[in-house]
Structure formats: C-alpha cells, structure tokens
C-alpha positions in Angstrom: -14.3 -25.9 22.1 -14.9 -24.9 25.9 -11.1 -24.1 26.5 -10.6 -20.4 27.5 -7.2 -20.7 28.6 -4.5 -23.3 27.6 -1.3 -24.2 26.4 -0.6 -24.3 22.3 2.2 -25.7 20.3 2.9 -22.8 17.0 3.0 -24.2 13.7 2.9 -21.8 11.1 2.8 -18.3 10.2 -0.4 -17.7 8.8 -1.3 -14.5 6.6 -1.8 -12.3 8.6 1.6 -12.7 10.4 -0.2 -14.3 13.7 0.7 -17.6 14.4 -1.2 -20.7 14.0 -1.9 -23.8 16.1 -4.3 -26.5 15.9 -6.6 -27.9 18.2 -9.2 -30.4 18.4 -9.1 -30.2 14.4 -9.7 -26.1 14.7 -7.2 -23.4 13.9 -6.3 -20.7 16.5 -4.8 -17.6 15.4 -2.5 -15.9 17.7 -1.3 -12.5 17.1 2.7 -12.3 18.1 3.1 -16.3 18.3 5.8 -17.5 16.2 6.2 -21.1 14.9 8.2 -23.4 16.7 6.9 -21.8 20.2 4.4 -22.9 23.1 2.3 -20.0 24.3 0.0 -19.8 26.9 -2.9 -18.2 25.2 -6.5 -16.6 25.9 -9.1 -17.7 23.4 -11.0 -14.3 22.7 -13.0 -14.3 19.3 -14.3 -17.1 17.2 -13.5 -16.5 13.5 -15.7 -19.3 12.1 -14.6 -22.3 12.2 -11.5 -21.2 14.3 -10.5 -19.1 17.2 -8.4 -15.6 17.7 -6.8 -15.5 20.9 -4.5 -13.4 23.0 -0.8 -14.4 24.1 -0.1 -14.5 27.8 2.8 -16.0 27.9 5.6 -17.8 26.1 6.8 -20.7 27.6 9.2 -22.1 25.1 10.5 -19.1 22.3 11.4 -19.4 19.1 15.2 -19.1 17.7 14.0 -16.4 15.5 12.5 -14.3 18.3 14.0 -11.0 18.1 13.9 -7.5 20.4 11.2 -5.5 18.4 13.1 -2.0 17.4 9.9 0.1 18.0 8.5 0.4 21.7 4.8 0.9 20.1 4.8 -2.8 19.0 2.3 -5.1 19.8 0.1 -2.2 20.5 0.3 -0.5 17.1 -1.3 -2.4 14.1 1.1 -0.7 11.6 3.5 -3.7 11.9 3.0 -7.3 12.7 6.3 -8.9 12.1 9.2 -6.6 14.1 9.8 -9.8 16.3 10.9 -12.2 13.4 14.4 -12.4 12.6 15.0 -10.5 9.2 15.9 -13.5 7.6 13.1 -15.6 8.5 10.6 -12.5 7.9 12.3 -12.5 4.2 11.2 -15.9 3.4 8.0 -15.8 4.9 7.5 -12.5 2.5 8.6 -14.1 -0.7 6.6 -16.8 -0.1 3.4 -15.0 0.4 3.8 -14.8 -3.6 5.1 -18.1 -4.5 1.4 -19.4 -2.8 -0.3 -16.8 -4.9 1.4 -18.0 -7.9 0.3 -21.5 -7.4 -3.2 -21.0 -6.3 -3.6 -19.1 -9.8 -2.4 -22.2 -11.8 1.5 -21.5 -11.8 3.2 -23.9 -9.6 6.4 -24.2 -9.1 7.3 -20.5 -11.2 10.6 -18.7 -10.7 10.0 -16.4 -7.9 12.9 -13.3 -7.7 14.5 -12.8 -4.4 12.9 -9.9 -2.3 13.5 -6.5 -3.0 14.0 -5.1 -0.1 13.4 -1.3 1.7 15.2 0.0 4.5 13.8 1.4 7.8 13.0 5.0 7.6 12.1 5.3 4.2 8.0 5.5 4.1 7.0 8.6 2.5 3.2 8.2 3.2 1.2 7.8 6.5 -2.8 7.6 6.9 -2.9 8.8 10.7 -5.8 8.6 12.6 -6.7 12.1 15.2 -8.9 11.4 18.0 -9.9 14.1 20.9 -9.8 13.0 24.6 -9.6 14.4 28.0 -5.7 14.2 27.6 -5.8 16.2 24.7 -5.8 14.7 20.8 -4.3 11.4 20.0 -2.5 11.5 16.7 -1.1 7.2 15.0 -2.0 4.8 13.5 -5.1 2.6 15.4 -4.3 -0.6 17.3 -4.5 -4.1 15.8 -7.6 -5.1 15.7 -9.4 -2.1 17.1 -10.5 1.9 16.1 -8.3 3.0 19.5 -5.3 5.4 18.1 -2.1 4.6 19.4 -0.3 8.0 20.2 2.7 7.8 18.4 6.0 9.1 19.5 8.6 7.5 17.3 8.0 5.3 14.2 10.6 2.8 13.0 9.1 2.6 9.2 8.4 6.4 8.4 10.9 8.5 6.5 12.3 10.8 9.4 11.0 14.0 8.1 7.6 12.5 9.2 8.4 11.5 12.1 9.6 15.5 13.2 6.4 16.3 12.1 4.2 14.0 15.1 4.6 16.5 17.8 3.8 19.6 16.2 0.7 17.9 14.0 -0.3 16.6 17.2 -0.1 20.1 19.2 -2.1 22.1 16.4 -4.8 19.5 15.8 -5.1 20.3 19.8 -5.3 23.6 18.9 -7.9 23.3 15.7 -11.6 23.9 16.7 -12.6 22.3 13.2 -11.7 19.0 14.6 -14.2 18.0 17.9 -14.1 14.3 18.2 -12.0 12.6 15.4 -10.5 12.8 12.0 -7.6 12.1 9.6 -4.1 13.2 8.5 -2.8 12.3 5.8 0.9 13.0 4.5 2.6 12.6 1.2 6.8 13.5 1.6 6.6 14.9 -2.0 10.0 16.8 -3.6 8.9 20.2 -2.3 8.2 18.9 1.0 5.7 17.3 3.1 2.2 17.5 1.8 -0.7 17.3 4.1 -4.7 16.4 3.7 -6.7 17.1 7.0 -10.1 15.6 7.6 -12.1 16.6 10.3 -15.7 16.4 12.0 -16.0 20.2 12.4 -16.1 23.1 9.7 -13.0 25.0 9.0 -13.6 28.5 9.7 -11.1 31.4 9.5 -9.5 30.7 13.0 -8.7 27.7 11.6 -7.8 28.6 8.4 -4.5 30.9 10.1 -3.3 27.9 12.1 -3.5 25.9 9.4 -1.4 28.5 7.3 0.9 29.3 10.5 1.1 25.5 11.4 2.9 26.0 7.0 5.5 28.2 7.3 6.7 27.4 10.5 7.3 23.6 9.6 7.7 23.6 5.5 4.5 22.4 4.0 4.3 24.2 0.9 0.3 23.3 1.1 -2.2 22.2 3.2 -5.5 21.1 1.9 -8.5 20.1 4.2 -11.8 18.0 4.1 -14.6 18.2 5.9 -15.8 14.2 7.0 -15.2 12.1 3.5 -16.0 15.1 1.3 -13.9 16.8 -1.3 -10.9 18.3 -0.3 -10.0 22.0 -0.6 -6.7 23.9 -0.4 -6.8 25.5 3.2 -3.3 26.9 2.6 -0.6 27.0 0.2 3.2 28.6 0.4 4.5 27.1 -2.8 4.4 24.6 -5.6 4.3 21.0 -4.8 5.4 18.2 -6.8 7.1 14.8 -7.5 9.3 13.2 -10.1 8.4 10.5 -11.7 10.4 9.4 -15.2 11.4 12.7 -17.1 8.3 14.4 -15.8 6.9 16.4 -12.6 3.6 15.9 -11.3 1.5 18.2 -9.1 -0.4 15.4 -7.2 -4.1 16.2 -5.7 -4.1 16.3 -2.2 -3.7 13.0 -0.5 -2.9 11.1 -3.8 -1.8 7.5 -4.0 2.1 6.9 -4.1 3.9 4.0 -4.0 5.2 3.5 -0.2 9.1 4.5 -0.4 11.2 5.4 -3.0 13.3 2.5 -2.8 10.0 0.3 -3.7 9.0 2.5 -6.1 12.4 2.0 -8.1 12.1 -1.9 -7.9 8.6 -1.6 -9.2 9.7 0.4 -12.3 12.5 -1.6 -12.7 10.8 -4.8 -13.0 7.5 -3.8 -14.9 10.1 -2.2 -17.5 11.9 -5.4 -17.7 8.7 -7.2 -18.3 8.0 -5.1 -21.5 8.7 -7.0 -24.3 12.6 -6.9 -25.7 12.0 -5.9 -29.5 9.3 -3.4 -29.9 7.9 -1.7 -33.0 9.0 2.5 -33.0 5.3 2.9 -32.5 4.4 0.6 -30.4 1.2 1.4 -28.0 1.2 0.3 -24.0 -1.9 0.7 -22.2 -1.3 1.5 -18.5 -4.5 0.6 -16.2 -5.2 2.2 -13.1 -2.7 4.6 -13.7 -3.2 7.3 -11.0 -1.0 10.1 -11.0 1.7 8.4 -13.3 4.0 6.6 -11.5 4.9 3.8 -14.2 3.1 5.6 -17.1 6.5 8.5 -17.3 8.9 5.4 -16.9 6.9 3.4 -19.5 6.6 6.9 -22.0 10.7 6.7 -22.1 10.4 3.4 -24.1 6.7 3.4 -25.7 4.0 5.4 -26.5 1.7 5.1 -23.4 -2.1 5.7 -23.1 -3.5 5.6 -19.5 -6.4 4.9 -18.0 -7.7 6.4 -15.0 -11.2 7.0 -12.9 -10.2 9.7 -10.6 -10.9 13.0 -12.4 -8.2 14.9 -10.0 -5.3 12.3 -11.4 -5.9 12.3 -14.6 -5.8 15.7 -14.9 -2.6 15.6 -12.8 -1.2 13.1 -14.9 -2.4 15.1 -18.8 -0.5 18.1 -17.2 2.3 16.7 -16.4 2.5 14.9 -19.7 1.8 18.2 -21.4 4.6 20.0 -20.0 7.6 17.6 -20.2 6.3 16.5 -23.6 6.0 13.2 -22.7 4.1 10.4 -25.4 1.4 9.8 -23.2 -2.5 10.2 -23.8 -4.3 10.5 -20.5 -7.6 9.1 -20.4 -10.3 9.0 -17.6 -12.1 6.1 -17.1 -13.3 3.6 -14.3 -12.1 0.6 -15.3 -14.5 -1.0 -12.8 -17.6 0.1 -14.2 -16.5 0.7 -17.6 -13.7 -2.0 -18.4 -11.8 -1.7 -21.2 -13.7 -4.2 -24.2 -11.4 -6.8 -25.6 -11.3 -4.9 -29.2 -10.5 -1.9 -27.0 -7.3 -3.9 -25.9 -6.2 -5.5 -29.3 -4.0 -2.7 -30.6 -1.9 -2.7 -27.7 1.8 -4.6 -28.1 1.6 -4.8 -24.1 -0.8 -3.8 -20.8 0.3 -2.4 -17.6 -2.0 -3.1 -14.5 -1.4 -1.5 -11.3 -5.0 -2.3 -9.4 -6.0 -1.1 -6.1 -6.0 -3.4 -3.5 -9.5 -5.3 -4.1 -8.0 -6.1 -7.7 -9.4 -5.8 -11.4 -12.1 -8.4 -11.2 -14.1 -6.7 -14.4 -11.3 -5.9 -16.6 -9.8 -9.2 -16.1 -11.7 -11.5 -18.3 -11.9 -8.9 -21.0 -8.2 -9.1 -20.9 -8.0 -12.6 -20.5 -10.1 -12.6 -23.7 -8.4 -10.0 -25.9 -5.0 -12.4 -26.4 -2.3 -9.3 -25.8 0.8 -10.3 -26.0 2.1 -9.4 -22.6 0.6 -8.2 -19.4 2.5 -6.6 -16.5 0.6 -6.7 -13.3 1.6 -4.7 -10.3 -0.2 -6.0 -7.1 -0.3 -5.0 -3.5 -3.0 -7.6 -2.5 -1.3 -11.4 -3.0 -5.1 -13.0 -2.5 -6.6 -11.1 -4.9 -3.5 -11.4 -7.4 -4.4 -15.1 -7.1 -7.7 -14.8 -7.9 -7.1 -12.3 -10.7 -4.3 -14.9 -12.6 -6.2 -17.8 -12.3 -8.9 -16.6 -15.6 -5.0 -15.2 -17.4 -3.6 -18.7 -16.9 -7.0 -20.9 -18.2 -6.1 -18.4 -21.5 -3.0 -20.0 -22.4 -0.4 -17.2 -20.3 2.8 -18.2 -19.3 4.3 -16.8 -16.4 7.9 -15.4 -17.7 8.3 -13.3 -14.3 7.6 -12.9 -10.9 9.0 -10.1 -7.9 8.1 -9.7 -4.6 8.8 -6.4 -3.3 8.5 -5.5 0.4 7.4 -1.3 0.9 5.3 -2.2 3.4 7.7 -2.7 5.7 7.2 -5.5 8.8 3.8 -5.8 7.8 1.9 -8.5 6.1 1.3 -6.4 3.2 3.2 -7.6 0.1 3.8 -5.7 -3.3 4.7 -8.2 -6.6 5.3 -7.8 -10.1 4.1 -10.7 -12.2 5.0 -10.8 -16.1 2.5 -13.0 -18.3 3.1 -13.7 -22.1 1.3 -15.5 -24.8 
C-alpha cells in the first residue's frame, strides 16, 4: 500500500476502541474514528498486515459522535471512548465479552447487562513524573507514546485525587530524589489517600521532611517510597491505613492491587457470590486464587470456609492479619500459582474455586483445573482475550457456562472486567 494520505469509510470498532476501515483487503486502524464515518486519515505505522494511522479530519460524523467531557482527550491514553455516545459505548462494552465467550466455545451464552460506574469514582491512579525545563510533568502518558500528559482535571478519578494533582506535582518539583522521571502511585483507602513514590534518585533526609510535610498538610496517613523498581519502604507515616473489605480491615502494602472503584468492586462481589453454588455443606471449602490482599476472599469467608492463595509475600501477610483479627474462616496461603500451580488432587476437596488472575491470565493453573472436575469455578477477569483463551481448555472438559457479567471500572477505556460462572 503506497497511500499516505486518503479518504476511509469506518466500519467497526475494533478492540482497542480505534476504528477500522478496510482497504485494498488490509485493515487500518484509526485512533478516534468511529463507525459509520469518512475520515481523512494519515497512514503512520504498519502493524503487520495492516496500518495505524492518524485522523485529520472527519468529513462525514457519526450520529453517536459526542463532545468529549475531559479537555485532555485525544491526547491522554487513559481513555479511548469519551466521544461515543453512552449508549453505543455500553454495547460495544458488553460485547467485548459476548466475543470472548464464543471464541472459548460458548456461543450464543446469556451475557448480563453492564454494570455500570459513574464518573469520579476511581480510587487508583499509576501516574507517570517526568522532569523538564518547565518543571515536572505529573499524568498519565499519551496514547501510544512514553510522553506524560500534565494533567489538570481528570473526568474518571474519584475527586479526592484529583485535589491532590497540583500539590503532588509542586513537591515532586521540589524532591531532589527524583532527577529525570518516576512514578506515583495512589490508593484512596478508608483512612485516606495512600501514596507509593518511585524515583531515579536516592531519598535522603531533605527528602524524607518534604515527604513527611507534603503528609500532614494534605492527609496522607503514609507515604512509602522506592527507589527505581526496588522494594518499597515507608518514608512517612501519620497514622494507620486501611480498607474494608467483607467483615474485615486490611492494612494493604504500599501500592497494592484494588479493584478500580467501589461501585465495581461491589458488582464483582456480588456476582462471584451469586455464582457460588445455592446448597452448600456447613463445611464446605472454597479456594480463592490469586487472592491479593482479600478483596473476594472476606466476602466469600461470610458464606464458606475460604483458603487463599497468593505469591506476593506482602499480601498474604496483609491478608493472614486481617483474617486473624476479625476472626474470619480464612487460611492464607502463599504461593505462585504460576510457577507452582495448584495440582489437580490439590483442587479436589474444594466444593467451588474463585479465580481472580492478573491481566496475562492463569495459563498454568488452567489445565490443572480443567482436569481436577470441581464442581464450580468463578472466574473474575480484567483481560477479555486472555479470558477466551483461558475458557476454551474449561469448555473441552465438559463446563457449562451458567453465568456471565460484564462490569465496566475502567471507565471509557477499552479495558473490560467480567465474571464468568462455569459448572459441571
């Protein structure tokens, strides 16, 4: 294909959320094209057997074009979808997991309506810090690229976050541990923002006061920090932290996974404790995979004794404490389920297994479960590809898909959480 510049008829809204056209038999993938519309495009990248290319301007729109709410879109690569109309993006999300489902062997399946989570409501950011001659650039990075797109407003973070922007921004300024580039990350926890700062440079005491300054003046009961990707360390620390999750409290390591808004967290629990089965024995075992820090394991504990599995030493023992103190049934366990899967004898003694993988799946574990014959599984993905690929060895053993939720947390993005329930 010599074409450089041209005119493109949009079909489809491929994964990604860029839209697609077609083209001497190739696709061409075009980032803020929506179906239905004739761009004048710029090809820039070949992907392949197709072409990425850059809008320059839409000569025919689409009905379901809509006024983006957030002036950094199109330049920020936190959200891909703010110019769909809502009820267009809705579909487009719930059927991100009906193709899953039928790429895995289930066709056709009952597919729940999206769950759905307001504006405003993510509790968890991984920002990117860069230094430059105009002093420290503090977002998320543009699509497509390692630039950091200096953000003033966000549409998707919970507002608390947001107030904190400015004065992150004007401290890591201020911070001679960080000389060309690192990382903050916040957790909104129930004492408060929590905050993980990497940077490039050593941490020395200087540092150490802002850090504890930069605290009290804005309500972080702690701030830990990291030097490059090595282990974190608590650089300051006003008061308790922790989060609730079922009857118990957690004190979550710095930076720890949590499910992207409360609102999504909810629907998750809700629909993985659906999926249990009705009628179970008064000791009935549940084995909760990947657990983390315990967000469905306390939920779980409320109906069934739970062991969990987990590889991160700083979780688990998160996770035992907790468990310890609100006298919950749970038995924390650490393991890495991908290097050491659970056997398929390992997995016959549970009435039901709870899998909430990361985002490159459970490709070892699978087959081992696929093998063992539980009765029900209850798998919580954030990654519909791999959820695809993990299904297909669960449906070649004889499970039948009894439920299937899409959840959308990742708010205007392509990103897609589901809960799938599989019985024998």
């Amino acid at each position: 294909m010599t074409i450089e510049v041209g005119r493109f008829a949009v079909e489809a809204l491929g994964a990604a959320g860029d839209g697609i056209a077609r083209q001497a038999g190739r696709s061409i993938f075009l980032p803020g094209a929506l179906p239905g519309e004739l761009v004048e495009a710029r090809l820039t990248t070949r992907r392949g057997e197709a072409w990425a290319g850059a809008v320059e301007a839409i000569l025919e729109p689409s009905p379901a074009r809509v006024a983006p709410p957030c002036p950094h879109f199109g330049h920020c690569g936190g959200c891909a979808l703010q110019h769909l109309a809502d009820a267009d993006y809705a579909a487009w999300k719930r059927e991100k997991l009906v193709a899953a489902l039928a790429r895995a062997g289930y066709p056709g399946a009952p597919v729940a309506a999206l769950a759905r989570t307001p504006p405003g409501t993510r509790r968890r950011a991984d920002l990117a810090l860069r230094r430059g001659a105009a002093g420290v650039a503090l977002g998320f990075h543009a699509a497509g690229s390692r630039q950091v797109v200096d953000l003033a407003v966000c549409e998707v973070l919970d507002p608390r976050l947001v107030a904190l922007l400015a004065p992150l921004r004007e401290m890591a300024h201020r911070l001679p541990a960080l000389r060309r580039e690192g990382s903050a990350v916040l957790n909104l926890l129930d004492t408060g923002p929590d905050l993980l700062l990497r940077t490039d440079g050593p941490l020395e005491a200087p540092g150490r006061a802002l850090l504890a300054s930069f605290a009290a003046a804005h309500g972080l009961p702690r701030i830990a920090w990291a030097q490059g990707n090595g282990p974190a360390e608590t650089a300051a620390q006003l008061g308790p932290v922790g989060i609730r999750f079922g009857a118990a409290v957690v004190a979550p390591p710095p930076g720890a996974f949590l499910q992207a808004s409360p609102g999504g967290e909810a629907a998750i629990v809700a629909a993985v404790l659906a999926g249990l089965p009705e009628r179970l024995p008064a000791r009935a075992l549940v084995a909760d995979l990947f657990a983390g820090n315990g967000t469905l394991t306390f939920p779980l504990a409320a109906r069934v004794r739970v062991t969990a599995f987990e590889g991160a030493p700083d979780s688990v023992a998160a996770l035992a404490a907790a468990a310890g103190k609100a006298g919950a049934r749970v038995t924390a366990v650490r393991r890495d389920l991908d290097r050491q899967p659970l056997l398929a004898k390992e997995l016959q003694g549970f009435a039901a297994v709870v899998l909430d993988p990361p985002y490159a799946g459970a490709a070892a574990q699978i087959p081992l479960l696929a093998r063992a014959g539980v009765p029900r599984i209850v798998y919580v993905s954030c990654n519909p590809a791999v959820l695809a690929r993990d299904l297909q060895p669960l449906a070649g053993a004889g499970y039948r898909l009894l439920a299937a939720t899409p959840v959308d947390q990742f708010l205007w993005s392509p990103h897609l959480e589901s809960v799938v329930v599989l019985g024998r």
